[in-house]
GUKEKE-669327 format. One line per field, with one value per residue (C-alpha): residue number from 1; residue in three letters; chain; x, y, z. Coordinates in Angstrom, 3 decimals. Example, Ala and Ser with C-alpha at 12.3 -4.5 7.8 and 13.67 -1.06 7.14 Angstrom:
residues 2
i	c(1,2)
aa	c(ALA,SER)
ch	c(A,A)
X	c(12.300,13.670)
Y	c(-4.500,-1.060)
Z	c(7.800,7.140)
This chain:
residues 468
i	c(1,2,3,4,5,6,7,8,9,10,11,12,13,14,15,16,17,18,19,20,21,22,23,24,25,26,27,28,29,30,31,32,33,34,35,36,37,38,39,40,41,42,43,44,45,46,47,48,49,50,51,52,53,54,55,56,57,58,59,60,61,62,63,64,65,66,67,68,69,70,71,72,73,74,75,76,77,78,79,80,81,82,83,84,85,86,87,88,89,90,91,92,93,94,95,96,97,98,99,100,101,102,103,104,105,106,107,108,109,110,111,112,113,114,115,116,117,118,119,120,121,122,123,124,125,126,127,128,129,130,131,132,133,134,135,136,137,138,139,140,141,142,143,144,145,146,147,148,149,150,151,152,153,154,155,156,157,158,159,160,161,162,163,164,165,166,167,168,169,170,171,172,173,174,175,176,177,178,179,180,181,182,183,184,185,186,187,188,189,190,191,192,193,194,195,196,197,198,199,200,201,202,203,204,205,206,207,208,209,210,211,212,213,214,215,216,217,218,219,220,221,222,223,224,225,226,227,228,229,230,231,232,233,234,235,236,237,238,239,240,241,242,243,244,245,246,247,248,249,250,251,252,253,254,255,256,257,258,259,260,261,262,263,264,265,266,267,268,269,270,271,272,273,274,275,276,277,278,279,280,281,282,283,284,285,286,287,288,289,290,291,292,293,294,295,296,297,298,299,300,301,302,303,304,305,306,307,308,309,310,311,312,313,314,315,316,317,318,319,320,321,322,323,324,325,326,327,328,329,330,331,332,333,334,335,336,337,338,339,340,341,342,343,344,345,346,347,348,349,350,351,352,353,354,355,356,357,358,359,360,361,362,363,364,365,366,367,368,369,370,371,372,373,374,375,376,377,378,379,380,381,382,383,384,385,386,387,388,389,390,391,392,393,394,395,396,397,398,399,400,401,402,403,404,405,406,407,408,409,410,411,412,413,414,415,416,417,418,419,420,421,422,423,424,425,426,427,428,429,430,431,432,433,434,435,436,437,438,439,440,441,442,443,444,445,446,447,448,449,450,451,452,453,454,455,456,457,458,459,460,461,462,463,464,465,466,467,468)
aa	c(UNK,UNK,UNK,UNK,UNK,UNK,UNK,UNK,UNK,UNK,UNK,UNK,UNK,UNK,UNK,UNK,UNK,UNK,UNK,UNK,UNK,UNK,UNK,UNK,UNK,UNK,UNK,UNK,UNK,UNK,UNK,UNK,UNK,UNK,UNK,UNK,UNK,UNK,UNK,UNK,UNK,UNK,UNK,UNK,UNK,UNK,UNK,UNK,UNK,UNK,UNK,UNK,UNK,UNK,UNK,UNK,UNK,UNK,UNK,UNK,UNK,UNK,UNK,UNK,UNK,UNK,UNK,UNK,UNK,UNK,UNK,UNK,UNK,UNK,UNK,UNK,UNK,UNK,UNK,UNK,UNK,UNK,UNK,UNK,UNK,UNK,UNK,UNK,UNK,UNK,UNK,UNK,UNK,UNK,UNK,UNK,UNK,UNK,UNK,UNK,UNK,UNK,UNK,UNK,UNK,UNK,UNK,UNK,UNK,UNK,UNK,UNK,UNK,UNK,UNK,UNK,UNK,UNK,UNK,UNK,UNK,UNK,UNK,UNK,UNK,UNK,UNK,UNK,UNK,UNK,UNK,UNK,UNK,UNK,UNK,UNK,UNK,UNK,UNK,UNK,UNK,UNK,UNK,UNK,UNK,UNK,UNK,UNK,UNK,UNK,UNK,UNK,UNK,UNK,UNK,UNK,UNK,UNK,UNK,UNK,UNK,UNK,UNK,UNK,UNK,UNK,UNK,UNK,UNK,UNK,UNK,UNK,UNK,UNK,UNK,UNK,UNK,UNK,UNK,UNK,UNK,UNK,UNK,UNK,UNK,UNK,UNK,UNK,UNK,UNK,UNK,UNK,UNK,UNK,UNK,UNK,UNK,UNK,UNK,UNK,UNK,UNK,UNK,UNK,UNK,UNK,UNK,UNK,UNK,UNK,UNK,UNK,UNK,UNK,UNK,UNK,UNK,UNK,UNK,UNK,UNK,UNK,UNK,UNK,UNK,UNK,UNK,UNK,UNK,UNK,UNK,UNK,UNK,UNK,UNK,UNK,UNK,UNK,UNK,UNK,UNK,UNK,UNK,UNK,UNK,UNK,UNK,UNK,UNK,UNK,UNK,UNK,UNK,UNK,UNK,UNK,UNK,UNK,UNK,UNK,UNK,UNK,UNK,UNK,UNK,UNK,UNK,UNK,UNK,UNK,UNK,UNK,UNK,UNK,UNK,UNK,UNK,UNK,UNK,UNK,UNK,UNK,UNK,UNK,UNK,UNK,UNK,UNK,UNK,UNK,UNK,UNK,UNK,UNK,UNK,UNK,UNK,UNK,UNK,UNK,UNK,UNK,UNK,UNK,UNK,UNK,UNK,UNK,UNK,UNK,UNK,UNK,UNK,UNK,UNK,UNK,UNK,UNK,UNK,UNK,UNK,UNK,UNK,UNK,UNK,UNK,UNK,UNK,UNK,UNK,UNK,UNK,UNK,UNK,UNK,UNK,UNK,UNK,UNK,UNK,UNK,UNK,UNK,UNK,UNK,UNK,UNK,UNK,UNK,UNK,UNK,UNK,UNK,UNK,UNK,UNK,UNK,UNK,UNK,UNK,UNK,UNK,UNK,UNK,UNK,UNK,UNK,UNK,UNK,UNK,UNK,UNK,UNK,UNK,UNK,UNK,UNK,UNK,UNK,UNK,UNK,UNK,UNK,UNK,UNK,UNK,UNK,UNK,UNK,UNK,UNK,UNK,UNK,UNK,UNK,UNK,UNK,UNK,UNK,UNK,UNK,UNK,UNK,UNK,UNK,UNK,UNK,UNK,UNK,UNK,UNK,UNK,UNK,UNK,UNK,UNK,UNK,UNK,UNK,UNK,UNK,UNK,UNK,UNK,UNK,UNK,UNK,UNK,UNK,UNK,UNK,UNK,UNK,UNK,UNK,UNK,UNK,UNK,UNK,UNK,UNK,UNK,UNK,UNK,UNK,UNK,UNK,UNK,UNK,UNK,UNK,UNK,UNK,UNK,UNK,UNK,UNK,UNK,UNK,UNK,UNK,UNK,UNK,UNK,UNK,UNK,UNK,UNK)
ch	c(A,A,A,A,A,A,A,A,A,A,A,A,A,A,A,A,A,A,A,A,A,A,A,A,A,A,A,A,A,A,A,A,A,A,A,A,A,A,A,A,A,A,A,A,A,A,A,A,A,A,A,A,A,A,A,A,A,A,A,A,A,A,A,A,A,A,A,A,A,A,A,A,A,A,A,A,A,A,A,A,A,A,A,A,A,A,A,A,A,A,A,A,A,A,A,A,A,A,A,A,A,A,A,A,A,A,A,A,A,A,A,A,A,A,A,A,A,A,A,A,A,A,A,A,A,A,A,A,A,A,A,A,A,A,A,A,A,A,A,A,A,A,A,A,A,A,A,A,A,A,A,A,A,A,A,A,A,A,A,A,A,A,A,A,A,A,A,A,A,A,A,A,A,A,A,A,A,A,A,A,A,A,A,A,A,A,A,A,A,A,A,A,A,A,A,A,A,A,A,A,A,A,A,A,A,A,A,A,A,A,A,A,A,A,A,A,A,A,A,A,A,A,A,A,A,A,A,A,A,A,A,A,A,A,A,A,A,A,A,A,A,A,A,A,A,A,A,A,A,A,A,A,A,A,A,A,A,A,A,A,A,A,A,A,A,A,A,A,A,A,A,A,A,A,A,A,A,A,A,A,A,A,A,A,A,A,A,A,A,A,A,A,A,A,A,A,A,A,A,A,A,A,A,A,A,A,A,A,A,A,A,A,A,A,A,A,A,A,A,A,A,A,A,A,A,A,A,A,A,A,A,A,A,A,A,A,A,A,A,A,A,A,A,A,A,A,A,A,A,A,A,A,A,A,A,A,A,A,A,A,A,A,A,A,A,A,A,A,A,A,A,A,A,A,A,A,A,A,A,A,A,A,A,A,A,A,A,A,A,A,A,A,A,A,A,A,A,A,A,A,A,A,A,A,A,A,A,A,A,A,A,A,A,A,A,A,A,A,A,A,A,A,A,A,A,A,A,A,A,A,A,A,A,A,A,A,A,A,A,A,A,A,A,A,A,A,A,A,A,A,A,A,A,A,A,A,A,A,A,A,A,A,A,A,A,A,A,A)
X	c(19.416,16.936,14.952,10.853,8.860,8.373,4.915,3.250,3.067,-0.352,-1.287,0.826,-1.163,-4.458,-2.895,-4.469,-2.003,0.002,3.177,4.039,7.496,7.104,9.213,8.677,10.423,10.320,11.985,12.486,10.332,11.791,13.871,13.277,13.989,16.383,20.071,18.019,15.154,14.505,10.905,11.282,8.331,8.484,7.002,6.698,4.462,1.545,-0.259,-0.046,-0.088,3.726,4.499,6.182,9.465,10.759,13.800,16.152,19.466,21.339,20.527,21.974,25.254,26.446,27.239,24.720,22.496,23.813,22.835,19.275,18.275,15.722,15.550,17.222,16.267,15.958,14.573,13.185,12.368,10.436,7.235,3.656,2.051,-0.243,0.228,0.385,0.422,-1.863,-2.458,-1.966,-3.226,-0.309,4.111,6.629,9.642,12.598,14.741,16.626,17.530,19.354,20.356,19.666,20.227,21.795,20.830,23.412,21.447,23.299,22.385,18.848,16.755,13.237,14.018,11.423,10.374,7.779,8.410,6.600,5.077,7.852,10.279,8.832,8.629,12.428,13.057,10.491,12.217,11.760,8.789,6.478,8.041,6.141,2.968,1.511,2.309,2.016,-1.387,-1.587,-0.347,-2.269,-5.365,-4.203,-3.451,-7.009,-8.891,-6.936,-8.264,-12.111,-11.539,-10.725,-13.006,-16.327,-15.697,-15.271,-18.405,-20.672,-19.212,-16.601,-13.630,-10.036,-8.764,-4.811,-4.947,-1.796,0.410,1.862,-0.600,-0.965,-4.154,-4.875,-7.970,-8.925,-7.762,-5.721,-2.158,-0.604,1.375,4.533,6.294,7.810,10.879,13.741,15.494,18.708,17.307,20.415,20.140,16.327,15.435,13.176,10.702,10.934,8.326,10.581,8.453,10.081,10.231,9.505,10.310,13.202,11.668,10.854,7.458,7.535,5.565,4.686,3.453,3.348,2.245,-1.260,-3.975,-6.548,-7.610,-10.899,-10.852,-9.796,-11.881,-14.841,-13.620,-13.238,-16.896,-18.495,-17.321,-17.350,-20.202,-18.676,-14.825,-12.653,-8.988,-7.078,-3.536,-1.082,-1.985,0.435,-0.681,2.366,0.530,2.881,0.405,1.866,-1.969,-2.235,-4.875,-1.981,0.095,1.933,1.745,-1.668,-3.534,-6.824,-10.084,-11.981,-15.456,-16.834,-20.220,-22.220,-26.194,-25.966,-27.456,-26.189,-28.841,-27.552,-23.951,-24.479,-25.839,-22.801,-20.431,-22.473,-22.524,-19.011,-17.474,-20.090,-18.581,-14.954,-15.734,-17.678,-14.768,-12.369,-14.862,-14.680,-11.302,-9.153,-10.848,-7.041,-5.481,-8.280,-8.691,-5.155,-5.600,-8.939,-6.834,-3.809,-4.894,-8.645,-11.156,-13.969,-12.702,-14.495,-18.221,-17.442,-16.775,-19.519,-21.918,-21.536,-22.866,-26.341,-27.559,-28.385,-26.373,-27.834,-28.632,-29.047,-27.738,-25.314,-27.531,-29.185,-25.953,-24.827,-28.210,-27.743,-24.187,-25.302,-28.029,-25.146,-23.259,-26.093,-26.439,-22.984,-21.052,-17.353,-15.955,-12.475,-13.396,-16.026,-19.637,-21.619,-23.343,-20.694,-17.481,-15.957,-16.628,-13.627,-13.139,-14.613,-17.490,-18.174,-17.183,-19.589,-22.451,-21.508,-20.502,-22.377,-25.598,-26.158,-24.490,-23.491,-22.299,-23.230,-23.583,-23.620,-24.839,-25.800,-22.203,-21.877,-20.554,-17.588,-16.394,-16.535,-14.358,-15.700,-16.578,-19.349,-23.054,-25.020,-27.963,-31.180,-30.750,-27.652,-26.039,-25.035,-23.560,-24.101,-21.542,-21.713,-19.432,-19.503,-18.483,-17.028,-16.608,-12.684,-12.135,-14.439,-14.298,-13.718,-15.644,-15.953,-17.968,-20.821,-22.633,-20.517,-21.768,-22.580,-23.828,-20.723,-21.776,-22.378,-19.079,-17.109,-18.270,-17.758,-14.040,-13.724,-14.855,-12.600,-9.857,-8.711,-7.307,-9.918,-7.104,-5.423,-9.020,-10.270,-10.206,-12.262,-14.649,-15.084,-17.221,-19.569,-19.816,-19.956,-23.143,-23.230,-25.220,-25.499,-22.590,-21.121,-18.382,-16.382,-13.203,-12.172,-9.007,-7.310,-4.984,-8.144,-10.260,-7.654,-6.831,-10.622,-10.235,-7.561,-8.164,-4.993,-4.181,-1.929,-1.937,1.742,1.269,-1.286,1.208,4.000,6.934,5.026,5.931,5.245,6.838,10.876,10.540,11.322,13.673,13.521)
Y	c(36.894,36.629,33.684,34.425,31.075,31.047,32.309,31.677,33.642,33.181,33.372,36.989,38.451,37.586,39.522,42.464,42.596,45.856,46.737,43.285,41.681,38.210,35.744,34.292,32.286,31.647,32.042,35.301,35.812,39.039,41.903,45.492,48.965,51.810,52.748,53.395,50.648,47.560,45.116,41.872,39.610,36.572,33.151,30.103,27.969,28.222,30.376,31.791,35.596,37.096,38.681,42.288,42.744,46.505,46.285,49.917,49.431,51.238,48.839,46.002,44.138,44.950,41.556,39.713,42.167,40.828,37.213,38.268,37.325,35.091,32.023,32.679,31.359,33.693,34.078,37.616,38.976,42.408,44.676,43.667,46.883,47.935,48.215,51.186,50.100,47.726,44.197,44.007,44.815,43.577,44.209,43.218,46.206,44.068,44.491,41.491,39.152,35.639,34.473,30.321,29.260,31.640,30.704,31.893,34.507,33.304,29.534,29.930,28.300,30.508,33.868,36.108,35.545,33.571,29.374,26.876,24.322,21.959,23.567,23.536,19.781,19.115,20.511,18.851,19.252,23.318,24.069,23.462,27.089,28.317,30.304,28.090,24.528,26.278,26.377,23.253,21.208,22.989,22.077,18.662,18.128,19.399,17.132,14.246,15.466,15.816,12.524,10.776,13.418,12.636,8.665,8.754,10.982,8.569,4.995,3.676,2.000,3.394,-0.334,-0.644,-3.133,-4.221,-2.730,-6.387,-8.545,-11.840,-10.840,-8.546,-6.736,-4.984,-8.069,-5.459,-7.038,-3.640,-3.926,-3.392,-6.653,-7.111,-9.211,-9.880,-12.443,-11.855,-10.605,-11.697,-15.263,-15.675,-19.700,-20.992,-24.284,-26.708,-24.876,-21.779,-19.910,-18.370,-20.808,-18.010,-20.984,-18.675,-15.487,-13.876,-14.362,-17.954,-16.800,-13.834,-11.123,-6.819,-3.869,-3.172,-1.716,-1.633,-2.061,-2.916,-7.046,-6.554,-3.832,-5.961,-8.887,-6.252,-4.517,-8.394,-8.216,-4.243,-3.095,-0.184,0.248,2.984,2.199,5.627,4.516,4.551,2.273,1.475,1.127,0.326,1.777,3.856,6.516,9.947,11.711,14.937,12.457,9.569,8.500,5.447,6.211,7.710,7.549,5.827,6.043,3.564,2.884,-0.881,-0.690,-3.834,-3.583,-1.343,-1.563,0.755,3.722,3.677,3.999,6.539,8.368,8.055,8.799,12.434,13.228,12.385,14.372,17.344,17.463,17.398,20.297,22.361,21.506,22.898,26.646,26.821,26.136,27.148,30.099,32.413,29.204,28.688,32.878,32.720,29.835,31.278,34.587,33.153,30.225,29.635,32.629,29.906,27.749,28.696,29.504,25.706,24.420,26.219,24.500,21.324,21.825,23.653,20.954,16.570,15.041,14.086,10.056,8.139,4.616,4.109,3.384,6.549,8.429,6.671,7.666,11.484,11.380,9.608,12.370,14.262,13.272,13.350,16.773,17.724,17.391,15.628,13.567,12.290,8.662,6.419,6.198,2.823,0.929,-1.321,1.174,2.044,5.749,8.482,11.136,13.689,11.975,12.159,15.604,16.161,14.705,16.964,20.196,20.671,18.626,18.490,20.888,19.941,16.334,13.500,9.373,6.732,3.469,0.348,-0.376,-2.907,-5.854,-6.720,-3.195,-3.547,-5.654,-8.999,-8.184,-6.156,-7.240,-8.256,-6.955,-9.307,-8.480,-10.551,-7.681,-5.078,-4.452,-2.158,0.046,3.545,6.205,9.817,12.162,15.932,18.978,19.524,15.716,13.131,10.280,10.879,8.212,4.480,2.107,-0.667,-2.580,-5.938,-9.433,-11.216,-14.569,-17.144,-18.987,-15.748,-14.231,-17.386,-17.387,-14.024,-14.129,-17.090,-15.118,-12.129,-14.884,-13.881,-16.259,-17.881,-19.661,-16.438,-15.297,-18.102,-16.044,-13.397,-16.147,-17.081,-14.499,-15.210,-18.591,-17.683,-15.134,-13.041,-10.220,-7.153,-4.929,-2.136,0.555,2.672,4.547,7.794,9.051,11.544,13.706,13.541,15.229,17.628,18.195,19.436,21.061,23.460,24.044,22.975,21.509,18.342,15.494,15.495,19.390,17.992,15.329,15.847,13.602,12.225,9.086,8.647,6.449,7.312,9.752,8.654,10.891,12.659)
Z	c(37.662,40.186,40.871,39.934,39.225,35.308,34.466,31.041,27.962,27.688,31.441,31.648,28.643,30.613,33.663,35.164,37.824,36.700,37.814,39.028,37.774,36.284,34.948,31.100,29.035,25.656,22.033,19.910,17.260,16.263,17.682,16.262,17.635,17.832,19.444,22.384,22.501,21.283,21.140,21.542,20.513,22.641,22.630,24.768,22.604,25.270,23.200,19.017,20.641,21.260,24.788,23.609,25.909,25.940,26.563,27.697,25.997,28.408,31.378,30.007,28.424,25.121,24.195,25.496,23.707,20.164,21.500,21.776,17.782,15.985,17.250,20.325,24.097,26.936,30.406,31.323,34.931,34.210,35.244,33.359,32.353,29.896,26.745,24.534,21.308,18.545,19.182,22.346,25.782,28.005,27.472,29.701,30.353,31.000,34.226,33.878,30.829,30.470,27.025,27.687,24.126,21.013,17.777,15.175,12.660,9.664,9.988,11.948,8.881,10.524,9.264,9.082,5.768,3.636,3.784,1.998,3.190,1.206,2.738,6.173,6.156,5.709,8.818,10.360,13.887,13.748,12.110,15.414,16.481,12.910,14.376,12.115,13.509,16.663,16.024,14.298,17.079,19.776,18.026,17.451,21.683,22.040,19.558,21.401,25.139,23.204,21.901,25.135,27.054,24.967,25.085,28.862,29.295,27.189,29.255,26.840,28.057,26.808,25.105,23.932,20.981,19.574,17.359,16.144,14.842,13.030,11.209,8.325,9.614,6.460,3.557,2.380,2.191,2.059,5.686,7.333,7.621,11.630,11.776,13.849,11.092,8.908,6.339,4.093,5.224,5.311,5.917,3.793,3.690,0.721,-0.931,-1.537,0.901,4.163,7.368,10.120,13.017,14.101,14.017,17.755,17.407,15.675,12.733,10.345,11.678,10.483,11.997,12.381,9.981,12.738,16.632,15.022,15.808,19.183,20.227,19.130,21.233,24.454,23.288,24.127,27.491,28.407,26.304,24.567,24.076,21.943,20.551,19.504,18.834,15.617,12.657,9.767,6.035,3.221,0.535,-2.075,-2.135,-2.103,-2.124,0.291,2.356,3.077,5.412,6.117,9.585,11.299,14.401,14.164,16.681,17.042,18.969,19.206,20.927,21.915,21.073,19.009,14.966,11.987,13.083,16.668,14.848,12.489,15.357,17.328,14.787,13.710,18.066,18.576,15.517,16.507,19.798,18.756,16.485,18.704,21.060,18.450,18.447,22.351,23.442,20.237,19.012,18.702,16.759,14.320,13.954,12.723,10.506,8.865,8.403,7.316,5.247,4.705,5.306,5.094,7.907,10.997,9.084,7.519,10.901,12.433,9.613,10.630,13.872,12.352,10.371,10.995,8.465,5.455,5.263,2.154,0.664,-2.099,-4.455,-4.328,-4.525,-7.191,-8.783,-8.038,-9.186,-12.613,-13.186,-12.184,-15.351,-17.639,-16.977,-18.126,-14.788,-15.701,-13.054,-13.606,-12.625,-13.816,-11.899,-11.899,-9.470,-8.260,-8.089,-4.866,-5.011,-5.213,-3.638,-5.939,-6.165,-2.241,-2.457,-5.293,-3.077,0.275,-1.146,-4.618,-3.881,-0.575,1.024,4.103,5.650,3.745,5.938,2.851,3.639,2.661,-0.104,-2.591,-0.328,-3.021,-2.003,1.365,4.427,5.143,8.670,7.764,8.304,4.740,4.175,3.312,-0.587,-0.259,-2.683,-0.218,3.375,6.724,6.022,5.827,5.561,6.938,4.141,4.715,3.123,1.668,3.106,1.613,3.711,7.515,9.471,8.136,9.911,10.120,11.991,12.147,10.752,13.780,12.361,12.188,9.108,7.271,8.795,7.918,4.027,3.526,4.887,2.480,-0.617,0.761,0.757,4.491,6.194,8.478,10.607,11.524,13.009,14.757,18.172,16.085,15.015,18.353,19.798,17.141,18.791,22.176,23.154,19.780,19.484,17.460,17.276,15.165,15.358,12.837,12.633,12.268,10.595,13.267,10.866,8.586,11.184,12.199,8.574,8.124,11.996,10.554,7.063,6.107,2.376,3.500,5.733,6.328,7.838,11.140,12.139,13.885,11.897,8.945,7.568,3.190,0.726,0.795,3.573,7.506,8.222,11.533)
């Protein structure tokens, strides 16, 4: 086969350059035709649209022919012309063909039929070749590049926190444990609790729940820093919003108060949508098609309209009226209760219509690092609430007073001495600060209209499942 330097899929369909042999290679979608002709529909993953090969029977090997099925690799030298038929303005009429990988038609678990999502997901290591994880994934590489573009662009410094930790950022308790002990001969202290003195790191320590701590500490020396790394959560939650494993963004900027924040957070997811529009409209034009035929006017909405602002307490008021006028919500409303997700859903898509920011929570429902309000009842926080999502951003402006910090750690009952580096740049030149975090799969589960969180990330790890 002659050597031609491989072109793109989606580079050759943008050709104008008739009559000119190219080079593509990719994996067969489908082969169809007649004793005389066949169309193959090719793809390299660089773009959802197939490159049509015509292929002449006659010129080529019998038995390499029957390698050429679903699934299969191949390299292709042939002349770009245009195309005659629908769907497509470009076809490739092969001269030469390579088989580089068969993939045996009986076993080949693709076929050209209907899968399920279920199905899809226990063979994880296949379904990217799916036009619709194609799509999925491309979108997903392009909300990471907006992410890192639109942090660069505004001054924020890229900052690696660590994925071992010694501190429970959240109070939680629900984290992966990190050891390198026997865990059949655990040592233990007199006190029936486990001696960690042997362990690698000389103590206990788990996987993280958040950057959050340590961006702060980097955001009092560089101003304004973002973390966007995995974060690990042990929760035995098998919702279509959780994972065990998820990749978390997270801005920490110096100076700024909880207006300056909530103004951040509504630019920043703004841009990563209108991002999204621009540079994936053939992905999300399948999707809507395929899946959601509300998906790109619901993305497009977001950008029209400032996000709706109001505090707790008055959505807890709107959702009580809410009740009293007949509407049945499946969990209970009160001042006080850490609000589900129908209930933000209730307040973005059936009230207000559009993108809700809460603020100002109960502070018993809220971490201990966030900033108390003078009514000594409630906390800075506020949370950015989507259509189809609920909750997508959380964030506050961060308690910068030691004293105040300390006591509210204490009623939290985390573990001051685990912190004390933490507590530290509330000693040394405080000031205000806030920053939030933003769920990645959650955004590009809202991105692509799709129903689960397990479907936007690549291997996705649930109570009982790790397998691939």
């Amino acid at each position: 086969m002659e050597k031609i330097c491989r072109t793109r899929i989606s580079d050759v369909l943008n050709t104008t350059a008739f009559g000119t042999i190219f080079n593509v290679k990719g994996w067969v979608r489908t082969r169809r035709g007649s004793k005389k002709v066949s169309f193959i529909a090719l793809n390299d993953g660089s773009t959802i649209k197939n490159l049509q090969i015509v292929v002449d029977l006659g010129g080529f090997d019998e038995e390499m022919l029957k390698l050429i099925t679903t699934g299969a690799c191949v390299s292709v030298n042939g002349k770009v012309v245009e195309s005659m038929g629908k769907g497509q303005s470009v076809e490739m009429q092969a001269t030469e063909i390579e088989v580089l990988g068969a993939a045996d038609p009986e076993e080949y678990p693709l076929q050209k039929k209907e899968q399920t999502m279920e199905y899809l997901r226990q063979i994880a290591h296949l379904r990217f070749r799916t036009n619709t994880f194609g799509a999925v994934f491309r979108i997903r590489h392009n909300m990471a590049f907006a992410i890192h573009k639109y942090f660069h662009d505004h001054g924020f410094y890229y900052f690696n926190a660590p994925l071992i930790t010694a501190s429970d950022c959240e109070g939680a308790g629900d984290m992966f444990e990190v050891t390198t002990m026997d865990l059949n001969n655990l040592k233990k202290n007199e006190d029936g609790s486990i001696n960690f003195d042997d362990d690698f790191f000389g103590r206990h320590t788990s996987l993280t729940v958040s950057g959050q701590l340590e961006a702060e500490t980097a955001a009092m020396a560089l101003g304004a820093v973002y973390t966007f790394g995995p974060t690990f959560r042990a929760e035995n939650s098998n919702t279509p919003r959780h994972l065990a494993e998820f990749w978390m963004v997270e801005p920490e900027v110096a100076f700024n108060e909880i207006e300056e924040n909530m103004d951040l957070a509504e630019d920043f997811i703004k841009y990563c949508i209108k991002w999204a529009l621009d540079n994936c409209q053939d992905d999300l034009q399948f999707l809507n098609d395929r899946y959601d035929k509300e998906l790109i006017e619901r993305l497009q909405g977001i950008l029209k309209d400032k996000f709706q602002r109001l505090t707790y307490t008055e959505g807890i008021k709107i959702l009580e009226e809410a009740v009293k006028n007949g509407h049945k919500f499946e969990f209970p409303v009160y001042w006080g209760v850490d609000l589900a997700s129908e209930h933000e859903r209730f307040l973005v898509e059936q009230h207000f219509k559009k993108p809700v920011i809460l603020t100002d929570y109960p502070k018993e429902i809220k971490a201990f690092y966030m900033k108390q309000n003078e009514d000594g009842k409630t906390v800075r926080g506020m949370d950015v609430l989507f259509p189809k999502i609920g909750e997508i951003i959380g964030g506050s402006e961060r308690e910068s007073d030691y004293d105040k910090l300390v006591k509210h750690a204490d009623e939290m009952k985390v573990p001051t001495k685990d912190i004390w580096w933490y507590l530290d740049t509330r000693r040394f030149g405080t000031c205000p600060h806030s920053g939030f975090g933003l769920g990645f799969e959650r955004l590009i589960l809202f991105v692509t209209g799709m129903q689960n969180i397990r479907d936007v990330i690549p291997f996705p790890r649930t109570p009982k499942s790790a397998e691939f």
